[in-house]
C-alpha positions in Angstrom: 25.3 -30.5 19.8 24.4 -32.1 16.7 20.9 -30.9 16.5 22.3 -27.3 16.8 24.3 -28.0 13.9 21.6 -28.7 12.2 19.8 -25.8 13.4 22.3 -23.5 12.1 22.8 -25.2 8.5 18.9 -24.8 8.2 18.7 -21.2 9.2 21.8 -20.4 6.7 20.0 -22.4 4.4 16.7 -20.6 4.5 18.4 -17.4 4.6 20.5 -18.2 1.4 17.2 -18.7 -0.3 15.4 -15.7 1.3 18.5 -13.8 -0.4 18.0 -15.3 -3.6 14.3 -14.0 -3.6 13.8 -11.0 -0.8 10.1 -12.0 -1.0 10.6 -15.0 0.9 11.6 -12.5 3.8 7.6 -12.6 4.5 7.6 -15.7 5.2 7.9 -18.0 8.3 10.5 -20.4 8.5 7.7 -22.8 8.5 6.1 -22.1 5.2 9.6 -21.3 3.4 10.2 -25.3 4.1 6.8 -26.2 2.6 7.6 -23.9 -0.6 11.2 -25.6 -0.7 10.2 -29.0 -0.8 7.0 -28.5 -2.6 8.6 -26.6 -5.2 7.6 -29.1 -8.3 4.2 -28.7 -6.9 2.6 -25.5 -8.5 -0.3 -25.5 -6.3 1.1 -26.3 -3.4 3.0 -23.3 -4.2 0.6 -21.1 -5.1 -1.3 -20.7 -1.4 1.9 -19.1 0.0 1.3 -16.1 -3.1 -0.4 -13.9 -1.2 2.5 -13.6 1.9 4.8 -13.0 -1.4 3.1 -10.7 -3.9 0.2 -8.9 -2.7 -3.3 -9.6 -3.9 -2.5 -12.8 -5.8 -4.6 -15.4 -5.0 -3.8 -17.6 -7.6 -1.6 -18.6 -11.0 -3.1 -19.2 -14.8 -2.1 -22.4 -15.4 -1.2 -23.8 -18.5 -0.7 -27.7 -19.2 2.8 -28.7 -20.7 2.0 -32.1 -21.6 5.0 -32.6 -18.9 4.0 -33.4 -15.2 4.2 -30.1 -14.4 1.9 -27.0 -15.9 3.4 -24.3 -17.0 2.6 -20.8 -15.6 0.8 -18.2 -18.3 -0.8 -15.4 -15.5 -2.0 -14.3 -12.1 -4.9 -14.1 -10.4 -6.0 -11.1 -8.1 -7.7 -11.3 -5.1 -10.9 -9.8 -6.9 -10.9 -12.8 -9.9 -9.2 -10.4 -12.3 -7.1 -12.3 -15.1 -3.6 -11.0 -16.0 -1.8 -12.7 -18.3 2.2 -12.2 -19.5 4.6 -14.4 -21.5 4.6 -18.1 -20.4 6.6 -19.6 -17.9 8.3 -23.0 -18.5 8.5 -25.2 -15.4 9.5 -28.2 -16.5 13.5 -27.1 -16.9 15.9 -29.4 -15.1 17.6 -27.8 -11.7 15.6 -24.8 -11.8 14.2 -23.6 -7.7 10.9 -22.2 -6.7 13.1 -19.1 -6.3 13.7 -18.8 -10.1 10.1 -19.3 -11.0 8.8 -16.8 -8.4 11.4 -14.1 -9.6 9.9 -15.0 -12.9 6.2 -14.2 -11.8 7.8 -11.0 -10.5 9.5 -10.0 -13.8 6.2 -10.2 -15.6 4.2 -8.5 -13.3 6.7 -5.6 -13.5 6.3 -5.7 -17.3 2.6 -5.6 -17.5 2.6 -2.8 -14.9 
C-alpha cells in the first residue's frame, strides 16, 4: 500500500511539472526525474534538449562567476549559433521548468 502511495504522489508530481512546461510531455518518466533532480546542472540538462525543442543539441553557455553558467544561446543540430538575451540561473527557487520556458521565450523572439 505504501509504495502505491508513493506511486501515485510521483505520477501527480511529474504531471504537475509536465503542466507547468507541456514540453516535458515528450519525455519519459524516467528522464523527467533525471531533469528534476539535475536541474542546477546545466549540462546534465542540456542532453534531454533535443526530446524538448527540436534540433537543439546544445546551450551557449556563459560563466556567472556563480557555480552555475548562465545561459546566452542554442545550438542546432547542424553547429549553427543562435544567440538571444541572457539567462540568469543562479536565482534562488527557480525549477528547470522556468529556465526551459525561458529558452522557449527566446527562441520565439529570434524567430
Amino acid at each position: 500500500m505504501a509504495l502505491d502511495r508513493i506511486q501515485k504522489n510521483l505520477e501527480a508530481y511529474l504531471e504537475e511539472k509536465r503542466m507547468q512546461f507541456p514540453r516535458f510531455y515528450f519525455l519519459s518518466n524516467d528522464e523527467l526525474l533525471q531533469i528534476l533532480a539535475n536541474a542546477a546542472d546545466v549540462k546534465s540538462v542540456e542532453k534531454h534538449l533535443n526530446k524538448c525543442f527540436e534540433n537543439i543539441c546544445g546551450l551557449i553557455l556563459i560563466e556567472s562567476g556563480g557555480p552555475i553558467p548562465d545561459i546566452g544561446g542554442m545550438i542546432s543540430g547542424e553547429r549553427e549559433e543562435v544567440e538571444f538575451p541572457r539567462i540568469k540561473m543562479g536565482r534562488q527557487g527557480q525549477g528547470v521548468e522556468q529556465w526551459m520556458k525561458q529558452i522557449e521565450t527566446s527562441m520565439q523572439f529570434i524567430l
